[in-house]
C-alpha beads as a LAMMPS data file, in Angstrom:
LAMMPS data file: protein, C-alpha beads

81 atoms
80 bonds

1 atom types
1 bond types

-500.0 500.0 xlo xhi
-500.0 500.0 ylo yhi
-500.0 500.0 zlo zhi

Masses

1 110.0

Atoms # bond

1 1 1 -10.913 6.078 -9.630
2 1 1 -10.983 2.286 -9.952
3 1 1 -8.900 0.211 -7.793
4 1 1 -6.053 -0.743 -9.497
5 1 1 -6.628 -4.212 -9.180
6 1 1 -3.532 -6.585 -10.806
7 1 1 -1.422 -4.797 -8.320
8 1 1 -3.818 -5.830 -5.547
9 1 1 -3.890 -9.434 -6.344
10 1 1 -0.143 -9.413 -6.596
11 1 1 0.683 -7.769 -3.275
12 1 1 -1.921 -9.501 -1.807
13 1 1 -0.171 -13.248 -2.578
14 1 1 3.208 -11.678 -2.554
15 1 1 3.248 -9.051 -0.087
16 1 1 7.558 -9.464 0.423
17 1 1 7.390 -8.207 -3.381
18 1 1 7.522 -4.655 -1.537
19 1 1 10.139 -5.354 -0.051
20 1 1 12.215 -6.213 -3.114
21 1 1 11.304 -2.461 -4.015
22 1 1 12.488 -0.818 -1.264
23 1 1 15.339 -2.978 -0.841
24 1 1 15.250 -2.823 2.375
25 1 1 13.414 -6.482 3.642
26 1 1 12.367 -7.269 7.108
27 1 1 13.211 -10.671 8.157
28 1 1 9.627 -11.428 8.528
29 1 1 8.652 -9.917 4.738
30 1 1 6.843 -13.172 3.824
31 1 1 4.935 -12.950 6.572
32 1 1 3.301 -9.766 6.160
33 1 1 -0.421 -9.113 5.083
34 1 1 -1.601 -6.658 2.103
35 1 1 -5.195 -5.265 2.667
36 1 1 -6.820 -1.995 1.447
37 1 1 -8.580 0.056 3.545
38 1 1 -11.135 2.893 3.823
39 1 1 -10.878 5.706 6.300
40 1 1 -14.155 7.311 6.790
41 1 1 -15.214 10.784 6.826
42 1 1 -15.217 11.743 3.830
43 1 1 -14.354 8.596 2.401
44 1 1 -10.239 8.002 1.851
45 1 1 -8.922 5.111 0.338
46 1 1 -5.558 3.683 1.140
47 1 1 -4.082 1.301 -2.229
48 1 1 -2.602 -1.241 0.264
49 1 1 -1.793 -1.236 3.839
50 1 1 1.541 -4.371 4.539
51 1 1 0.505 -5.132 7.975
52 1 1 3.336 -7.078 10.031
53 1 1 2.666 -10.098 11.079
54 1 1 2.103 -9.348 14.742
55 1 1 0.709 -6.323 15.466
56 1 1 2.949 -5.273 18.703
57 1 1 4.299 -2.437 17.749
58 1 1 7.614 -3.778 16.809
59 1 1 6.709 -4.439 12.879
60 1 1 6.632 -1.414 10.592
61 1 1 3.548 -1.043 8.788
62 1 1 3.948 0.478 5.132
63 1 1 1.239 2.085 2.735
64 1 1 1.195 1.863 -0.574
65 1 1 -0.428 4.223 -3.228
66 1 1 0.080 2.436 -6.716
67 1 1 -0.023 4.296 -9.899
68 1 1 -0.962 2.430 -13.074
69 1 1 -1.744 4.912 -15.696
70 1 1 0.633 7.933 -16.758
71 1 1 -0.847 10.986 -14.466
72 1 1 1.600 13.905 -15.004
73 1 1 -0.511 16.151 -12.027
74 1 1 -0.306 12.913 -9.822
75 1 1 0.973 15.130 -7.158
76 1 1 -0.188 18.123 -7.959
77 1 1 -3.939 18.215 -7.109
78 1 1 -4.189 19.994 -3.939
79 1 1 -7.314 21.378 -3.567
80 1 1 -7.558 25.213 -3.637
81 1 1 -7.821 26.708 0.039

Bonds

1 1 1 2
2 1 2 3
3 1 3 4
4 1 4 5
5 1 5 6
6 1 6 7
7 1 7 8
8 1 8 9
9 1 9 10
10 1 10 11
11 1 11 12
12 1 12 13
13 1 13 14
14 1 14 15
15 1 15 16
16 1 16 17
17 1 17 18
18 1 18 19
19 1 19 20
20 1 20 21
21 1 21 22
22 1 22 23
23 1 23 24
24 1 24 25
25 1 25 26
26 1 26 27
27 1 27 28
28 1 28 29
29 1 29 30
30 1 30 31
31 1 31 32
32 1 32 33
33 1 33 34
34 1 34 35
35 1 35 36
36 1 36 37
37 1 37 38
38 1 38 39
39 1 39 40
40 1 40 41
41 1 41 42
42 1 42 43
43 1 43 44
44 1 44 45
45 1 45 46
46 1 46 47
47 1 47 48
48 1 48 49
49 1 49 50
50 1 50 51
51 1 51 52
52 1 52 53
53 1 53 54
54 1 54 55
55 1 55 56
56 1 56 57
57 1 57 58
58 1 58 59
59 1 59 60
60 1 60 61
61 1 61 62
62 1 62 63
63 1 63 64
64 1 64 65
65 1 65 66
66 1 66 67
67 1 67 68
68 1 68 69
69 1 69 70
70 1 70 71
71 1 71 72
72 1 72 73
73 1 73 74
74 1 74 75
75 1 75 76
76 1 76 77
77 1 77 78
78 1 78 79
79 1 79 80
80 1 80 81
């Protein structure tokens, strides 16, 4: 699936636009970083990762999984066992 990529460029020079969603800001919300990462084996990509701006461990870090297109099985594709 392509990356979905208007909402990357927007989180990445807004990242405190995440915040406005969730309603629930951090003082520091303009200060965090959007990236997307891979995790290997196999493969798994993350839509966006907000890092906080000092990684400490007292910032939150928040994933993001954005949906662009209508996908009425979004959550339902677990793979059979």
């Amino acid at each position: 699936m392509r990356r979905d990529t208007l909402f990357f460029r927007i989180f990445q020079e807004f990242p405190e636009l995440l915040f406005q969603l969730t309603g629930d800001p951090p003082l520091n919300a303009a200060e965090y970083r959007f990236n997307s990462v891979a995790v290997k084996e196999p493969t798994f990509t993350i839509d966006g990762v907000f890092e906080p701006p000092v990684l400490d461990g007292t910032g939150t870090m928040y994933l993001a999984e954005v949906q662009m297109q209508l996908d009425p099985k979004l959550y339902d594709r677990r793979k059979p066992r």
